[in-house]
C-alpha positions as CSV (number, residue, x, y, z in Angstrom):
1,X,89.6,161.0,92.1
2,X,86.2,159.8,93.0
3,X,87.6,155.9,93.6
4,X,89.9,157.0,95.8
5,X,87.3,158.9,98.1
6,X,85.6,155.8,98.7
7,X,88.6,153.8,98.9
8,X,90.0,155.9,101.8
9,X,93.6,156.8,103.2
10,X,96.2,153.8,103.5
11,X,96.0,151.5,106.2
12,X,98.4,151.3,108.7
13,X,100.1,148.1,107.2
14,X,99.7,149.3,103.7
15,X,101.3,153.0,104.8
16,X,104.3,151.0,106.7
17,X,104.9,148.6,103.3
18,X,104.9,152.2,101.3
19,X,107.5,153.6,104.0
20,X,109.5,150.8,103.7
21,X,109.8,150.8,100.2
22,X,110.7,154.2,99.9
23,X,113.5,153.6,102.2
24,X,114.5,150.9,100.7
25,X,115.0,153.3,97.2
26,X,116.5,156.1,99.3
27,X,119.3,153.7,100.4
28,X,119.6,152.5,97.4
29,X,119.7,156.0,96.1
30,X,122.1,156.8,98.8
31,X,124.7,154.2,97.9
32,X,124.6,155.1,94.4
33,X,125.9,158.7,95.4
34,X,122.7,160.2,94.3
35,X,121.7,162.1,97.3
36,X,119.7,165.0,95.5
37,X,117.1,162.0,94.6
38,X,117.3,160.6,97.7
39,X,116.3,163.5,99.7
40,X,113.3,164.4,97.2
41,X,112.3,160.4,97.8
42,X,112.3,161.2,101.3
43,X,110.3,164.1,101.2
44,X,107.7,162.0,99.1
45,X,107.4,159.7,102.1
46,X,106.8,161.9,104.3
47,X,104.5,164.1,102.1
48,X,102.7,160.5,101.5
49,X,102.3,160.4,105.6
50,X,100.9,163.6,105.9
51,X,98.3,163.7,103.3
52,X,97.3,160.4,104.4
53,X,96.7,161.4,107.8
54,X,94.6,164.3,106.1
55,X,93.0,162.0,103.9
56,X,89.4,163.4,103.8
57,X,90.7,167.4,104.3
58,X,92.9,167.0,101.0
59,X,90.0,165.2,99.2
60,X,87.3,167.7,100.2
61,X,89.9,170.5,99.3
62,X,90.5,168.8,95.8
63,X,87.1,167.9,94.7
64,X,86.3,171.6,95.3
65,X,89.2,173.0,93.7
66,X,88.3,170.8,90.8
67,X,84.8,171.8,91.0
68,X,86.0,175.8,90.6
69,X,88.0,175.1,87.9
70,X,84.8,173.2,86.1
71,X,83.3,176.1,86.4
72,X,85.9,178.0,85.3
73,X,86.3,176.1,82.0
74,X,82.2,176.1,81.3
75,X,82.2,179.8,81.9
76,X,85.2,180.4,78.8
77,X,82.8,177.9,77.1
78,X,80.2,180.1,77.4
79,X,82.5,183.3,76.0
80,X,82.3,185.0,79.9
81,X,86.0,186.3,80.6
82,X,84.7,185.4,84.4
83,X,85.8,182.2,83.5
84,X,89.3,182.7,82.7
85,X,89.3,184.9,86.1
86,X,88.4,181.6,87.9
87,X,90.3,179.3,86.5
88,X,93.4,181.4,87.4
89,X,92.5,181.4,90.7
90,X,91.4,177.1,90.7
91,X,95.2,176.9,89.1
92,X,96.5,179.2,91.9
93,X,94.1,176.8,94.3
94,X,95.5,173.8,92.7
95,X,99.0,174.1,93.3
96,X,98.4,175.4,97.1
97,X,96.0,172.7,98.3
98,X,99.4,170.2,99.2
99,X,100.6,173.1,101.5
100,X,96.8,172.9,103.5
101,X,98.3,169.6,105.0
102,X,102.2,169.2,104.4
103,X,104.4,171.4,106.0
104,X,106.9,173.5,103.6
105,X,109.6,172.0,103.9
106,X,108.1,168.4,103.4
107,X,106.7,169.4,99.3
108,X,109.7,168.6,97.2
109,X,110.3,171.9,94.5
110,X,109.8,170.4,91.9
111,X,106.4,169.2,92.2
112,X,105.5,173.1,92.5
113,X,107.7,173.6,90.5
114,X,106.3,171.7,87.5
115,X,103.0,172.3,88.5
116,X,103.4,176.0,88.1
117,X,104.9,175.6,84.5
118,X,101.4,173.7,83.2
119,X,99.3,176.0,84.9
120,X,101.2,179.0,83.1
121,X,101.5,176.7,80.0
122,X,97.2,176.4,79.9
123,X,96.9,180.1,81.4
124,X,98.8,181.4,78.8
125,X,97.0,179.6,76.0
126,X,93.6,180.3,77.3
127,X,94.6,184.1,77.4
128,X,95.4,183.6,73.5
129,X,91.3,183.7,73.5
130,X,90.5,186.4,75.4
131,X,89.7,188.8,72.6
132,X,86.7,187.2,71.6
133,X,85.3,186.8,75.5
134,X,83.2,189.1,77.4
């Protein structure tokens, strides 16, 4: 996460190679009568174009999403039922921050999708501990 904050967002050439080569798999994809993947490929690409142009907003909102959900985790550490309060709310966070820079419509489902089943997979198991929390 860090390397890629000093790294920055794509360059213009290396953003056009990327576009290119999506197309390139969406025609492929197209051709082999697979047009559910296709469309999800293309609303990669154009979910790839819009973070990039938001490169340092998504970055900011990621490092401090990860940073509440840190602190979060060191609060369960610590036996504080805070913590699990928090890290519901960094999960919640987590899976929202895309939508900050990428319209709707852009985020292919299952991306939310699966990111909602791990964060109710871990929510669910941390809530197995709550008993002994305070």
């Amino acid at each position: 996460m860090l390397f890629n904050g000093i790294k920055g967002p794509l360059s213009e050439n290396q953003l056009e190679a990327s576009q290119a080569e999506m197309e390139t798999m969406t025609n492929q994809l197209r051709s082999d009568n697979m047009d559910g993947m296709a469309d999800m490929m293309e609303k990669i690409s154009a979910m790839t174009a819009y973070s990039n142009e938001s490169f340092y907003t998504i970055y900011m909102l990621n490092i401090l999403t990860f940073l509440l959900g840190l602190f979060g985790a060191i609060l369960m550490w610590q036996g504080r039922k805070i913590g699990f309060h928090l890290y519901i709310i960094y999960n919640i966070v987590a899976i929202l921050t895309i939508y900050a820079v990428v319209p709707v419509n852009e985020v292919p489902s299952f991306i939310t999708i699966f990111n909602v089943i791990i964060s109710a997979v871990f929510i669910f198991m941390y809530s197995r501990n709550l008993h002994w929390m305070k």
